[in-house]
SERO-4910 file (N, C-alpha, C, O; in steps of 0.05 Angstrom, whole numbers):
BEGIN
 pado doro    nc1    nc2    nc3   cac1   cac2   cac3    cc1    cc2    cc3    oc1    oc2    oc3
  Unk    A   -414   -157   -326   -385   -153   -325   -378   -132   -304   -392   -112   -302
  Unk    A   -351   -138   -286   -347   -120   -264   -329   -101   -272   -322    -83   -256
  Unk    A   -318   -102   -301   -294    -86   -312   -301    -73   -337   -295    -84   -358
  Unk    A   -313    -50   -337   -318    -27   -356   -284    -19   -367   -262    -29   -362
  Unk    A   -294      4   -387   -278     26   -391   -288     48   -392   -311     50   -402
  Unk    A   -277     69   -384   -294     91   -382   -289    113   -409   -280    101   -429
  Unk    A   -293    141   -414   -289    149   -443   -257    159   -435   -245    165   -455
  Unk    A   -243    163   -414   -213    171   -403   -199    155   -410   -176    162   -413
  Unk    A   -205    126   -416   -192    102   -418   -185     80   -398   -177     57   -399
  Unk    A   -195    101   -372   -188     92   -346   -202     59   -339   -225     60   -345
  Unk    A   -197     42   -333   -216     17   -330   -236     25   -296   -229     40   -277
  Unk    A   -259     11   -298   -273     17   -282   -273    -12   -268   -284    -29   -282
  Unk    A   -263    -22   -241   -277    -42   -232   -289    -44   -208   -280    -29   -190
  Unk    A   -308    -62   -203   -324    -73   -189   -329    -93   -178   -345   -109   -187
  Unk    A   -316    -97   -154   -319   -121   -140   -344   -133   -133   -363   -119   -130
  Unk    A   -345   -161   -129   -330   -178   -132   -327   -188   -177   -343   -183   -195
  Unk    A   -302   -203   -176   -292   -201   -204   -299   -231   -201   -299   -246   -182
  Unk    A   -305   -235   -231   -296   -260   -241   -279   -263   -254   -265   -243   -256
  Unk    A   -269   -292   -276   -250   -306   -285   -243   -283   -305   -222   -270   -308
  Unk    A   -267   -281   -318   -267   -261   -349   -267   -226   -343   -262   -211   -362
  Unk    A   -273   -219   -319   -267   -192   -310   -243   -189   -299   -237   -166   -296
  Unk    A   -218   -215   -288   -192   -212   -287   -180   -214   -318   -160   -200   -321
  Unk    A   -187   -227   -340   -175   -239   -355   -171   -203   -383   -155   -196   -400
  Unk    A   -201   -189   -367   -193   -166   -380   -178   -146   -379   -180   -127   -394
  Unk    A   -159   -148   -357   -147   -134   -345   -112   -139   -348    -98   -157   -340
  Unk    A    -99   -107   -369    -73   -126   -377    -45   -110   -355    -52    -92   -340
  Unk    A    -20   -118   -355    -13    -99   -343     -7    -77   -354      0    -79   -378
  Unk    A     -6    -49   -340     -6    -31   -342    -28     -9   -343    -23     15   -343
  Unk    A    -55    -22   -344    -82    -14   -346    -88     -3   -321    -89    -16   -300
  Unk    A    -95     28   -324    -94     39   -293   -132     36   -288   -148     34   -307
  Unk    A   -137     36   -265   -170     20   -256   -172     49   -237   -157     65   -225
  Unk    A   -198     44   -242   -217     54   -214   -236     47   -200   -259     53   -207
  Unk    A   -228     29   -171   -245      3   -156   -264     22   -144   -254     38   -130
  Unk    A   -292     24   -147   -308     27   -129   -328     -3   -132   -337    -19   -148
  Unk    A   -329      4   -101   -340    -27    -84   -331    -39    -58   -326    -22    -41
  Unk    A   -329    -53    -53   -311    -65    -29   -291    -78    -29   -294   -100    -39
  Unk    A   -265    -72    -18   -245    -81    -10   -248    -89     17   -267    -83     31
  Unk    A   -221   -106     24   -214   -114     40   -184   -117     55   -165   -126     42
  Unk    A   -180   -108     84   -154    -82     82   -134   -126    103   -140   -140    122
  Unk    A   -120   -126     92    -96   -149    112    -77   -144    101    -72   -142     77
  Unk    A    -53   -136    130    -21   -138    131    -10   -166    138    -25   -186    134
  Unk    A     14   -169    146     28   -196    150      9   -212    175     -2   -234    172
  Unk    A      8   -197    197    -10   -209    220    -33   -220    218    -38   -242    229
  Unk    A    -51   -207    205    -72   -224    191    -78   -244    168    -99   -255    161
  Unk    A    -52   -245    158    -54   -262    139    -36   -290    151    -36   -312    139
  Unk    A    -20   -287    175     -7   -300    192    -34   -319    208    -28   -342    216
  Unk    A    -57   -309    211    -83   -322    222    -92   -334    198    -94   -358    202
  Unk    A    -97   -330    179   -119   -339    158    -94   -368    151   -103   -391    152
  Unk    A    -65   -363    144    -55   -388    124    -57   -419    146    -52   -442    139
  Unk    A    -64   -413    167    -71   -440    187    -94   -449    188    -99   -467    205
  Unk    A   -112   -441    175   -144   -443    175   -149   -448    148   -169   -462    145
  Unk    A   -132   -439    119   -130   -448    113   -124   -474     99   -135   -483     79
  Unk    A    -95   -490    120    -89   -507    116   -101   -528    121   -100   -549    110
  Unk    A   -123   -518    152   -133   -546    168   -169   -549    150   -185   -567    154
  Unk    A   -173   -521    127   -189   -526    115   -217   -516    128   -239   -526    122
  Unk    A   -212   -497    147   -234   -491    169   -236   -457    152   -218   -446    140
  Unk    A   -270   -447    158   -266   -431    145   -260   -404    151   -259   -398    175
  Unk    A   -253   -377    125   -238   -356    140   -258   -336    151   -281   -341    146
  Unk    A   -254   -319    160   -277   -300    180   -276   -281    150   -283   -258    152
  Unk    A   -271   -289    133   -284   -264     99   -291   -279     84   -280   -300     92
  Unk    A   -304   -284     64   -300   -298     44   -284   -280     15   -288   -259      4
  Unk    A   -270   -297     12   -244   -287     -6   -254   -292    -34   -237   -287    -52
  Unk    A   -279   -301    -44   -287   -307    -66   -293   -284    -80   -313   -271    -76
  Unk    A   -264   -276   -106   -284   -260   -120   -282   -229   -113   -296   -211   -123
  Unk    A   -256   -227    -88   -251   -195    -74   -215   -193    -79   -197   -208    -86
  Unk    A   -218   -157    -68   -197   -153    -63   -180   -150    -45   -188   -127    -39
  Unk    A   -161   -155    -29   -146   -154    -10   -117   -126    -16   -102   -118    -33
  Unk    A   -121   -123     -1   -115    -88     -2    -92    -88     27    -96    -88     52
  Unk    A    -67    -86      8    -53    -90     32    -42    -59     54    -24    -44     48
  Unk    A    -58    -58     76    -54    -31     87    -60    -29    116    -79    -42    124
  Unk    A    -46    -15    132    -55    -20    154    -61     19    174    -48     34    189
  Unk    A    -84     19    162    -96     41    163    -91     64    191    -95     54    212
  Unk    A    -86     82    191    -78    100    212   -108    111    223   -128    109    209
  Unk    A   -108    120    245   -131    122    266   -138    150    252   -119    166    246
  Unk    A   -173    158    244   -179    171    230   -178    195    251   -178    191    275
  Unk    A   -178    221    240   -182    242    254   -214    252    256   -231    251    238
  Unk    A   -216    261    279   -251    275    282   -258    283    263   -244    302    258
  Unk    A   -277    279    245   -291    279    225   -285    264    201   -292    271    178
  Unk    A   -273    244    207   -255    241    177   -263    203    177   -260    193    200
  Unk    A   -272    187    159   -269    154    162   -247    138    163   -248    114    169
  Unk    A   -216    157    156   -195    139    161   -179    156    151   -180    173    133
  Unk    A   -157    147    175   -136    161    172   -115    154    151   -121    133    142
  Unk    A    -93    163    140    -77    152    120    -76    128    116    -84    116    136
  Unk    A    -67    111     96    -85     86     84    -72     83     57    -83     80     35
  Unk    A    -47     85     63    -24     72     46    -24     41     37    -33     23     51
  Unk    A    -15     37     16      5      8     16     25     -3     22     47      8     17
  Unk    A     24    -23     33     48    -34     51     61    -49     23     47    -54      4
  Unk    A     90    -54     24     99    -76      1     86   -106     11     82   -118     32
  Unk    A     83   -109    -11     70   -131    -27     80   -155    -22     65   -173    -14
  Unk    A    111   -160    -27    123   -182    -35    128   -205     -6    130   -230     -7
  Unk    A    132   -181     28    123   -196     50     87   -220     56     80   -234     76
  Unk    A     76   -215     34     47   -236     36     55   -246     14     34   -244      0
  Unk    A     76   -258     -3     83   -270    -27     73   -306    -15     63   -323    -29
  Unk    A     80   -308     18     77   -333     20     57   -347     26     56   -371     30
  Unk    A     32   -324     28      2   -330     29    -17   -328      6    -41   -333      7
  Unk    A     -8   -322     -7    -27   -310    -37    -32   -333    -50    -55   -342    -51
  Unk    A    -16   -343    -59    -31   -377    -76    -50   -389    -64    -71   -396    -74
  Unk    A    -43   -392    -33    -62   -401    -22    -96   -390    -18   -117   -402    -12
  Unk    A    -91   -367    -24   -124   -344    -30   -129   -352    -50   -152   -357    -57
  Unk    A   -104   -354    -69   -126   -348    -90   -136   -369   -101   -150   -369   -121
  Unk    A   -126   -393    -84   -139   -421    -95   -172   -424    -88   -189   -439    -97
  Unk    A   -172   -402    -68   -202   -409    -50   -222   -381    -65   -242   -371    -56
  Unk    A   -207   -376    -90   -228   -346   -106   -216   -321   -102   -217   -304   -119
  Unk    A   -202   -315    -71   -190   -286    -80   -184   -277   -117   -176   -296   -132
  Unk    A   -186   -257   -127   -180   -246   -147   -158   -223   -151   -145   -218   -172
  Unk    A   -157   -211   -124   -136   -187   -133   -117   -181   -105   -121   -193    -84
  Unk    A   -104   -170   -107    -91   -158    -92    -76   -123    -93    -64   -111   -111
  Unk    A    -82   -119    -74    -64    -85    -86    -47    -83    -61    -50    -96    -40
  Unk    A    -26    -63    -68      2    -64    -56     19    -44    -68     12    -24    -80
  Unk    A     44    -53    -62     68    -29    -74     92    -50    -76    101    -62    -57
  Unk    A    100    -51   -102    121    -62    -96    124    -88   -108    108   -102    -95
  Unk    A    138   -106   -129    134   -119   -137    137   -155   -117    145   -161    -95
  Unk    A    124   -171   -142    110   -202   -132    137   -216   -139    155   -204   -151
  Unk    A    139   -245   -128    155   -265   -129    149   -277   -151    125   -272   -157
  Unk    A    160   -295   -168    153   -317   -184    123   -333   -175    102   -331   -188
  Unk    A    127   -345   -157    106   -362   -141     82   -347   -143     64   -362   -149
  Unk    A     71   -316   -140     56   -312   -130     49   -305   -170     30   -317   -180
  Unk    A     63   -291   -183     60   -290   -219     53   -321   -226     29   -326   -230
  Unk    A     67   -338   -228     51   -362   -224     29   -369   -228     19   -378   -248
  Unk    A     16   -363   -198    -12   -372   -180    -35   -344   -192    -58   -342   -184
  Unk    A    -27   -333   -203    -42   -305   -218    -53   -322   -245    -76   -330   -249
  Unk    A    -33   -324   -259    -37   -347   -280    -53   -364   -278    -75   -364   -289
  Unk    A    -42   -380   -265    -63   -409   -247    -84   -414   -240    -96   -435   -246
  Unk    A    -95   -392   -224   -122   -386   -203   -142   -355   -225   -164   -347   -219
  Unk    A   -131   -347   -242   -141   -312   -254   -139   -291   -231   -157   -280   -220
  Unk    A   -116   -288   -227   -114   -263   -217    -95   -241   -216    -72   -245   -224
  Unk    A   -104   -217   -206    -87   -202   -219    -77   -176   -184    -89   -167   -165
  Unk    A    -58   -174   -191    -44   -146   -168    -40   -126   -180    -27   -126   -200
  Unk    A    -56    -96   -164    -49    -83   -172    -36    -59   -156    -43    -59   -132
  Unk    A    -22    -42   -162     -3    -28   -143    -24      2   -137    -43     10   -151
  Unk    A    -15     11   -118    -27     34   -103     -4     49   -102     15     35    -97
  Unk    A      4     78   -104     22    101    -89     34     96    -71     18    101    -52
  Unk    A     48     91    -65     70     86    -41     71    119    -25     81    137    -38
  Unk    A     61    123     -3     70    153     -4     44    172     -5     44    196      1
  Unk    A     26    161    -11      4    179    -18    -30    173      0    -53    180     -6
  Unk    A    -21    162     19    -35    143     46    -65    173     51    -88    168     55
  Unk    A    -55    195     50    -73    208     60    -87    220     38   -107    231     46
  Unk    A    -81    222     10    -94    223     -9   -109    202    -17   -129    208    -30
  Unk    A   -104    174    -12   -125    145    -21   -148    155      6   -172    158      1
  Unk    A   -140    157     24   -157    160     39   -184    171     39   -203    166     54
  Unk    A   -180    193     10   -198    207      7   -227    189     -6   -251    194    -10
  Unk    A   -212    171     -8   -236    153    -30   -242    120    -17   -246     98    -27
  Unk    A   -242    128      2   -254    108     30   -279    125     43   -277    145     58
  Unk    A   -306    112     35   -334    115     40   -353    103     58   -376    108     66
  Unk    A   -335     83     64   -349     68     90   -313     49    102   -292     50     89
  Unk    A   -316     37    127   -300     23    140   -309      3    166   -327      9    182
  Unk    A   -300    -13    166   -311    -27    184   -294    -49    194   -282    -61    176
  Unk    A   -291    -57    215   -275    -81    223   -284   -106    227   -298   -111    247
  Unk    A   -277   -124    209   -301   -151    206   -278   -179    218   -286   -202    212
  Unk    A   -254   -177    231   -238   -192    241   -212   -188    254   -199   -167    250
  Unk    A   -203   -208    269   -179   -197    294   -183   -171    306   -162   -165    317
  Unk    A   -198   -154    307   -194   -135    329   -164   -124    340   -150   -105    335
  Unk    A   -163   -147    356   -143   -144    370   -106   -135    359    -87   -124    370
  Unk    A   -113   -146    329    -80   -137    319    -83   -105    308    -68    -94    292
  Unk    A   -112    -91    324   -104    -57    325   -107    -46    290   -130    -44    281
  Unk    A    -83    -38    270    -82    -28    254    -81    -44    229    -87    -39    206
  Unk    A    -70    -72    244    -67    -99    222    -96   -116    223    -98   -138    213
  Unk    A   -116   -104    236   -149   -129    237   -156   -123    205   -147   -104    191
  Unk    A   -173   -142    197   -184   -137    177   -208   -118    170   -229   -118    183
  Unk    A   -203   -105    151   -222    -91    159   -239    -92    129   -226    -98    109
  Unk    A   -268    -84    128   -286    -79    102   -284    -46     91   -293    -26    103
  Unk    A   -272    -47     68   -267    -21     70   -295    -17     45   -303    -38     34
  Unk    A   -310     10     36   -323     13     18   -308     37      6   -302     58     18
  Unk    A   -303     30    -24   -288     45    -33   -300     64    -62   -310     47    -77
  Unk    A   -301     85    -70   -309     95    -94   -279    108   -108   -260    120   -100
  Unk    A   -286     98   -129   -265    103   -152   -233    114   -144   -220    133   -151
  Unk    A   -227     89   -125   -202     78   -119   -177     83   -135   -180     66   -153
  Unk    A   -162     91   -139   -139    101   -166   -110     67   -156    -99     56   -137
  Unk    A   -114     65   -180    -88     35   -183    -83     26   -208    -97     31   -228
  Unk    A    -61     10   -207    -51      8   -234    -40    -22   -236    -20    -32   -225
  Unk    A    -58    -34   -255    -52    -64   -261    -18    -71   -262     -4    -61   -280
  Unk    A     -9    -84   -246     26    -84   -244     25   -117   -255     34   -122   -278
  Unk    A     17   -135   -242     18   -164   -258     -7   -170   -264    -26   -162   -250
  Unk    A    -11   -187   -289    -45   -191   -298    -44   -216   -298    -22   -225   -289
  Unk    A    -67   -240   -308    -64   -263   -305    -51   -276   -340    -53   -298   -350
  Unk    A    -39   -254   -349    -30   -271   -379      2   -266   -372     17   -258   -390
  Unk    A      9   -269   -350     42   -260   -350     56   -233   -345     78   -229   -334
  Unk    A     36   -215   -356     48   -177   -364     61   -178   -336     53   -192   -317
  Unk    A     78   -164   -337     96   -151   -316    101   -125   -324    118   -118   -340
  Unk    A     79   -104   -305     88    -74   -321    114    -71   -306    127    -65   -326
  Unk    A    134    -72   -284    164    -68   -270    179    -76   -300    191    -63   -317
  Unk    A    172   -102   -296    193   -117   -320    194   -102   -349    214    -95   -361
  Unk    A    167   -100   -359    167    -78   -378    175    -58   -384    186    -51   -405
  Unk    A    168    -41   -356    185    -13   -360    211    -21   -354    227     -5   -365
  Unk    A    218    -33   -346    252    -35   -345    259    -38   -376    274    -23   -389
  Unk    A    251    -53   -382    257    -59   -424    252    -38   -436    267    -28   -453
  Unk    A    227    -26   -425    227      5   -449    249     19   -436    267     27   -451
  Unk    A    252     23   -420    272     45   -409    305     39   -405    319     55   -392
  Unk    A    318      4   -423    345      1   -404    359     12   -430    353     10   -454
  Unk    A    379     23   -418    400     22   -441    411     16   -469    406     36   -482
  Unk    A    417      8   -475    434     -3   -499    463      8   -497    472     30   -503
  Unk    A    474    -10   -487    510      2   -498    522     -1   -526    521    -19   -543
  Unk    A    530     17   -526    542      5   -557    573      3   -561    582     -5   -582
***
């Protein structure tokens, strides 16, 4: 199993996940990924949904990983990467079913998902989870290796292999429906009387 708990309560995971290591995962469950990710913005995911379609295969294999939406700033002398934020989420809403038909499992981001992509979470087992908006040079700190394994050329948007140790995120949609947004909006709305 790629999904521990630790004695903090914190969940521990480990890529690559299967069906039953997404299925343990509810929303609101904060994780800590060490393993490998994998970093695509809109541009690169603009290459993969045509290669997709014609069924040709992608320069990653998506089976079973995470896609980590970020488009990493140029590291400083001595450092593996420079700030390394999350981009919102909901601009790759129109590529994600399509991953995750082919095994992707997760996604991390900021910012909440479309119907379609809650859906295809359901559908396929998988689950998104959110990253700090804002906090690009503190995640950074927990990037252990990097590497660029596709497009080159789109600069900050190529894909890149990131190796990550105990990653900080927080399950936002799981594959049984949870919506922690939607949730905390209920614990927290009003009542008029």
């Amino acid at each position: 199993m790629s999904v521990t708990t630790a004695a903090d309560g914190i969940k521990e995971v480990a890529p690559p996940l299967s069906d039953a290591d997404v299925e343990s995962l509810k929303a609101g469950d904060r994780v800590r990924i060490t393993g490998v990710l994998y970093t695509a913005r809109d541009a690169a995911h603009g290459r993969l949904l045509p290669l997709i379609e014609k069924g040709a295969p992608l320069p990653i294999d998506v089976r079973g990983q995470i896609i980590y939406y970020t488009g990493p700033s140029p590291a400083r002398p001595g450092s593996i990467v420079g700030s390394i934020g999350p981009t919102t989420a909901s601009r790759m809403d129109t590529y994600v079913p399509a991953l995750l038909g082919l095994g992707l499992k997760g996604t991390i981001g900021k910012g909440y998902r479309g119907q379609a992509v809650k859906d295809a979470l359901r559908q396929h087992k998988g689950v998104y989870f959110g990253a700090i908006g804002g906090a690009g040079a503190v995640l950074s700190q927990f990037v252990k290796k990097l590497s660029i394994v596709a497009y080159e050329d789109l600069g900050t948007e190529a894909i890149r292999r990131l190796e990550v140790e105990a990653f900080p995120a927080i399950v936002v949609n799981d594959c049984h429906g949870g919506d922690l947004y939607q949730d905390g909006m209920k614990a927290y709305a009003r009542e008029d009387t």
